[in-house]
N, C-alpha and C positions, 0 to 999 in steps of 0.2 A: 180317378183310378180306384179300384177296388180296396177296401180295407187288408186282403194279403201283401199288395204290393207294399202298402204301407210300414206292414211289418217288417219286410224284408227289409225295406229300408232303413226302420230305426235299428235291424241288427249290425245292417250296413256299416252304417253312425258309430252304433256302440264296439266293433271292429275297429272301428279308425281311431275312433277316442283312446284308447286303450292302448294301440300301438306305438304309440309314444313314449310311455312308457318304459317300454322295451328297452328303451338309448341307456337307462342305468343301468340296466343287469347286461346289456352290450361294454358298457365302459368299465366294468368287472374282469371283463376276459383279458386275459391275457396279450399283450402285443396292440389291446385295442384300448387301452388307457388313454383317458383325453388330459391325465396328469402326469408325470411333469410336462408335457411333450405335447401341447392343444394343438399345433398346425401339421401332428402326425396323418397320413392320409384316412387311415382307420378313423379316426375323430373328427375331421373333415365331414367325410362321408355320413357318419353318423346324426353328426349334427343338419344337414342338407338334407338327409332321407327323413328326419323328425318335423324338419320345416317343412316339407312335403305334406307328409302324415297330416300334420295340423291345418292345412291347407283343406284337406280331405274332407275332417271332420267340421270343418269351418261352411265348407260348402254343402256336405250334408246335413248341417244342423240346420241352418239357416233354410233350406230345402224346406226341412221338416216343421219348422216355424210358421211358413209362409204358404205351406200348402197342405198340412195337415186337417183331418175334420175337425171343423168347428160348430156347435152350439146352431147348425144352420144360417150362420151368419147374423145372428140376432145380436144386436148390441146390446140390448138391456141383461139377454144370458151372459153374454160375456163379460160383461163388468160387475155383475154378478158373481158369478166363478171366480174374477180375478180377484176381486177383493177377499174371497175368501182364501183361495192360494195363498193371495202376499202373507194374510197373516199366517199359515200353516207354514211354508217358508221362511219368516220371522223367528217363530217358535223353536222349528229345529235347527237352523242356522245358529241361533244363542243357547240352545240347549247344547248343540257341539261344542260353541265357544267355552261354555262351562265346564264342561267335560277335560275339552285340551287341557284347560289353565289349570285343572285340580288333576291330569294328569300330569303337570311341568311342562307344557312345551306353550311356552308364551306366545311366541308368534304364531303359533297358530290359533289360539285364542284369541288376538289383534285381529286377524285375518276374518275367521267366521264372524268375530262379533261389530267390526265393520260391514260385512255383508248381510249380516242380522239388521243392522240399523239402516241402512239401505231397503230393506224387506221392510221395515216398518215403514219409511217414508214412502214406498210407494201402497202400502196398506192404505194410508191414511188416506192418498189419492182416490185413488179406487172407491174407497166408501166414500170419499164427499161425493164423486161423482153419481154413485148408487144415494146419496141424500138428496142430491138436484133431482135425480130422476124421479123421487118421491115427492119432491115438491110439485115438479112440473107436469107431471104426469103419473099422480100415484094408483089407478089403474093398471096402466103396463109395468108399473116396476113392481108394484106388489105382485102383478102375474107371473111376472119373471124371478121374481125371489121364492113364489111356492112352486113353482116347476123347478129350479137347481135344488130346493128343499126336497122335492119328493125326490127326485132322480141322487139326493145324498151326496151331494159335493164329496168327492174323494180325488186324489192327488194322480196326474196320471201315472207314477209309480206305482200306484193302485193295483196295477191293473198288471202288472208284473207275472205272467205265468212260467215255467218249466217244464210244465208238463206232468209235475210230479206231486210239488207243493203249493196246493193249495192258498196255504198263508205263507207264502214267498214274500211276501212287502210285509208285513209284519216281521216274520225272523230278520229281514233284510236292514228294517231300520230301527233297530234294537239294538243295545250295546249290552252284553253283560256289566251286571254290577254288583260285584258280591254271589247273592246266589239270584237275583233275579233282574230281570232285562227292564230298561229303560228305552221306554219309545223316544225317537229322534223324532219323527215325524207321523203324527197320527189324523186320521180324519174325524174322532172325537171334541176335538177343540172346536168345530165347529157349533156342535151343540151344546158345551159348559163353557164359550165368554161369549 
C-alpha cells in the first residue's frame, strides 16, 4: 500500500486510542454516573462501547505493527534500530517515572518505572543480538550499524507533523520545568552513551 494509506491509518489508530477516554468525562454527565448506580443502563452502555473502542485500536495497532514499512525487511537493520529504540524507550519511560514520583503521584512512578525496566531488558536483548551479529558476521553488521548511523536513528514519533510545527516531537515530548523543558524522549542519546 502506498505510504498515504498508511497515514490515514495511524490516524485511524490514534482516533480510536483516544476514544476511550471519553467514558470519564461521559461518567461526569449527569444521569450517566456509573456511581453509586454501576448497572445503570447509561453505565452499561458506556462501559460495552469503551470495550468496543479498544477492540478497535487493538486491531488497528496490531494492523500497524505487522504491516507497517520496514527497514526493507533486513534483519541486521532492524535489530539495529531496535536496540537502539529500547534504550531511547528506557530513558523516557524512567525519566517519566522520575518526574511522577517528584511530582507525588507514586503509582504512577511504579507504573512507568516498571515499564522502564521492561525497556531495559529488552535493550539488552537487542544489543547481545546486534554483538552475535558482529561476531558472526562482522561485515554485514558493521554495514547495517553505518547505514541506521547515517539515516540517524530517530524515534517514529519523530516524525510527528501538523502541518504547522515543524518541531512537533520536540515540544511534544518535553515537560516544562521551571522555566525550561526537559526532553522525555530524545534522539540524542543515541550519540552521548
Amino acid at each position: 500500500m502506498p505510504d498515504e494509506y498508511f497515514i490515514v491509518l495511524v490516524g485511524d489508530m490514534i482516533t480510536e486510542e483516544a476514544l476511550p477516554t471519553y467514558q470519564t468525562m461521559i461518567n461526569t454527565l449527569d444521569g450517566v454516573r456509573t456511581r453509586p448506580e454501576p448497572a445503570n443502563p447509561w453505565a452499561m452502555w458506556t462501559r460495552a462501547w469503551t470495550a468496543e473502542e479498544n477492540r478497535h485500536v487493538i486491531c488497528l495497532r496490531i494492523t500497524c505493527i505487522v504491516s507497517g514499512p520496514w527497514n526493507g525487511k533486513q534483519p541486521y537493520l532492524g535489530f539495529v534500530y531496535t536496540s537502539f529504540q529500547e534504550r531511547a524507550t528506557f530513558v523516557s519511560h524512567g525519566n517519566t517515572a522520575s518526574l511522577a514520583k517528584e511530582g507525588g503521584d507514586p503509582v504512577l512512578a511504579r507504573i512507568c518505572g516498571t515499564i522502564a525496566a521492561d525497556e531495559k531488558r529488552h535493550e539488552n536483548a537487542y544489543t547481545r543480538i546486534v554483538g552475535k551479529l558482529l561476531e558472526v558476521d562482522p561485515n554485514g553488521a558493521m554495514l547495517a550499524i553505518a547505514d541506521m548511523m547515517r539515516k540517524k536513528i530517530t524515534m517514529p514519533a519523530h516524525l510527528m507533523y501538523d502541518g504547522q510545527d515543524p518541531h512537533l516531537f520536540d515540544r511534544t515530548f518535553a515537560v516544562p520545568s521551571g522555566w525550561e523543558y526537559i526532553p522525555l524522549m530524545t534522539t540524542q542519546i543515541f550519540w552521548s552513551s
